[in-house]
Every structure is written in structure tokens, then in C-alpha cells.
C-alpha positions as CSV (number, residue, x, y, z in Angstrom):
1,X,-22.6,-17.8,20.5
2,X,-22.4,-15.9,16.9
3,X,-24.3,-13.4,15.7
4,X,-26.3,-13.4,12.9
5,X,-27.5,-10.0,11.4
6,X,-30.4,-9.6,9.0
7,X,-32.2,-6.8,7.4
8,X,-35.5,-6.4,8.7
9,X,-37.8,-7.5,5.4
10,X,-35.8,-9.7,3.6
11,X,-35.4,-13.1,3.9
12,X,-32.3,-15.1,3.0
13,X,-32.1,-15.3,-0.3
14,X,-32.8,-11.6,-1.0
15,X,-30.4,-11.1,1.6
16,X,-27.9,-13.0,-0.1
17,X,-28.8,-11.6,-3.6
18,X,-28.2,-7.9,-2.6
19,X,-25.1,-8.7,-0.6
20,X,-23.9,-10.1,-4.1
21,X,-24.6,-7.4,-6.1
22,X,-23.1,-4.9,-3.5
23,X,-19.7,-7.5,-4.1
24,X,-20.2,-6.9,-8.1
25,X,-20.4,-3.1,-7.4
26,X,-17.8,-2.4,-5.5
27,X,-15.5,-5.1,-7.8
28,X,-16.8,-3.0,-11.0
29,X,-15.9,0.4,-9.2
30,X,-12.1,-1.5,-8.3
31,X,-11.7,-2.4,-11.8
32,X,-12.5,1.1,-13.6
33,X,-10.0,3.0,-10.6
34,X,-7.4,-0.1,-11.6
35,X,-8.3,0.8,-15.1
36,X,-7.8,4.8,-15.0
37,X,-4.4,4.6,-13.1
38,X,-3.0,2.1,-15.9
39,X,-4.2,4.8,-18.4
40,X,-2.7,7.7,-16.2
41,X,1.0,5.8,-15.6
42,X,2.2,7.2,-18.7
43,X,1.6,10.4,-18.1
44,X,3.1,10.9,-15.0
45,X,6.0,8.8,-16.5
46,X,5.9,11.7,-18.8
47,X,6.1,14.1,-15.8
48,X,9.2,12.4,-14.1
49,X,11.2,12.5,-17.4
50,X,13.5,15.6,-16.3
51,X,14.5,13.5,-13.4
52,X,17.3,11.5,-13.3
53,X,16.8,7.9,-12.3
54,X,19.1,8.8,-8.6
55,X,16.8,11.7,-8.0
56,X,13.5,9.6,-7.8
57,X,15.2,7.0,-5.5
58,X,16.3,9.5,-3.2
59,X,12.5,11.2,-3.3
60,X,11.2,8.0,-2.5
61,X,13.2,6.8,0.0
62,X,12.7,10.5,1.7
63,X,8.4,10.3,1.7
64,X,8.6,6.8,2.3
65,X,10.8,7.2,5.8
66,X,8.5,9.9,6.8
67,X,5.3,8.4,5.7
68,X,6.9,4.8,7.9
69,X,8.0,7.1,11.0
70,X,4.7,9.0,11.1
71,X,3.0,5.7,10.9
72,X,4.8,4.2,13.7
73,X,4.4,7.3,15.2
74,X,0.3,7.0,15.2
75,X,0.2,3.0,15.6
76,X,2.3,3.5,19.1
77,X,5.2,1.4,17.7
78,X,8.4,3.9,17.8
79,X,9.8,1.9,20.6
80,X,9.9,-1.3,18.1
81,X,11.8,0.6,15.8
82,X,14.4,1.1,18.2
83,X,14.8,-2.4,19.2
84,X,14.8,-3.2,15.7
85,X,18.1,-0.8,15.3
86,X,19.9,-2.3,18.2
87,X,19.8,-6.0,16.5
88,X,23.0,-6.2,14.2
89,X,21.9,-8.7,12.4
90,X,18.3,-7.7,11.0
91,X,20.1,-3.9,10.4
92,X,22.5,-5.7,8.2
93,X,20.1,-7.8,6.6
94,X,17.8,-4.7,5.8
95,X,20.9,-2.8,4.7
96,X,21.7,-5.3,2.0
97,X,17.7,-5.2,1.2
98,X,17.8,-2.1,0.5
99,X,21.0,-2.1,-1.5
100,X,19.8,-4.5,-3.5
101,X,16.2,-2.5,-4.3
102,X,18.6,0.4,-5.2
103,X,20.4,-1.1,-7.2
104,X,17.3,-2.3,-8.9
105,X,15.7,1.0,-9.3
106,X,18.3,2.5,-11.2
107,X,18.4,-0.3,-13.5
């Protein structure tokens, strides 16, 4: 059986017309946020200067191991993480994955 849900009023078409023009609004919104971070980039490129290339990795890898942990964490998928660890191979392959995007950052 499916559902079908309609707004009391309309009939299809209008139906269909405002559903569009919600699409277009929220694509136009999407665009002018894509828009203003392009035009912010170099400022904050600006702001990371001082930094040495090594220092920004090693920030990054930091908040992105607590941001993953505390994710797993809230999703109830720790215990995954641990079998993960336990599998040689997949640690080693990751290892070399992440070598190689280190390698590439400070590039």
C-alpha cells in the first residue's frame, strides 16, 4: 500500500508547482552558502599562514579522531571500532591510507 500525501486545497499540479519552487529555493539558498565559503577560503588561508604545514595535519588529525570517536560513541558503534583494530590487514591498509594523505597534505 503507499501513501500518498496532499495538501488540503491544492490539486496536483499546484501541488507539484510549489513543491518545485520550494526545490529552486532551497538550491538558490545552497548556491549563495557554496558561494560565500569560496569567497571566505582565502581568508582563513590568511589566518592559518603562521602555521606550519605539520602543525595543521596534526590539528586535523586531533579534531577529526575526536569528532569520529564521539560519533561512534552516539551512533552505538564503539564495539565496531574495536573489531576493526583486531583485523591486521584493514589496520595496515588504513595505516598506509593515511600515510599516503600525509604525505599529501604536506605537499
Amino acid at each position: 500500500m503507499r501513501l500518498h500525501l496532499t495538501t488540503p486545497g491544492l490539486d496536483g499540479k499546484e501541488e507539484r508547482r510549489m513543491l518545485q519552487k520550494n526545490s529552486q529555493t532551497t538550491g538558490l539558498i545552497y548556491a549563495i552558502f557554496c558561494y560565500l565559503c569560496w569567497g571566505l577560503f582565502p581568508l582563513y588561508f590568511l589566518l592559518t599562514a603562521p602555521a606550519s604545514p605539520l602543525e595543521i595535519v596534526a590539528e586535523r588529525v586531533v579534531f577529526s579522531l575526536v569528532f569520529c570517536l564521539l560519533l561512534l560513541l552516539l551512533t552505538g558503534q564503539l564495539r565496531s571500532l574495536g573489531l576493526y583494530l583486531k583485523d591486521r590487514r584493514q589496520l595496515g591498509l588504513s595505516l598506509l591510507a593515511s600515510l599516503l594523505i600525509f604525505v599529501n597534505w604536506l605537499l
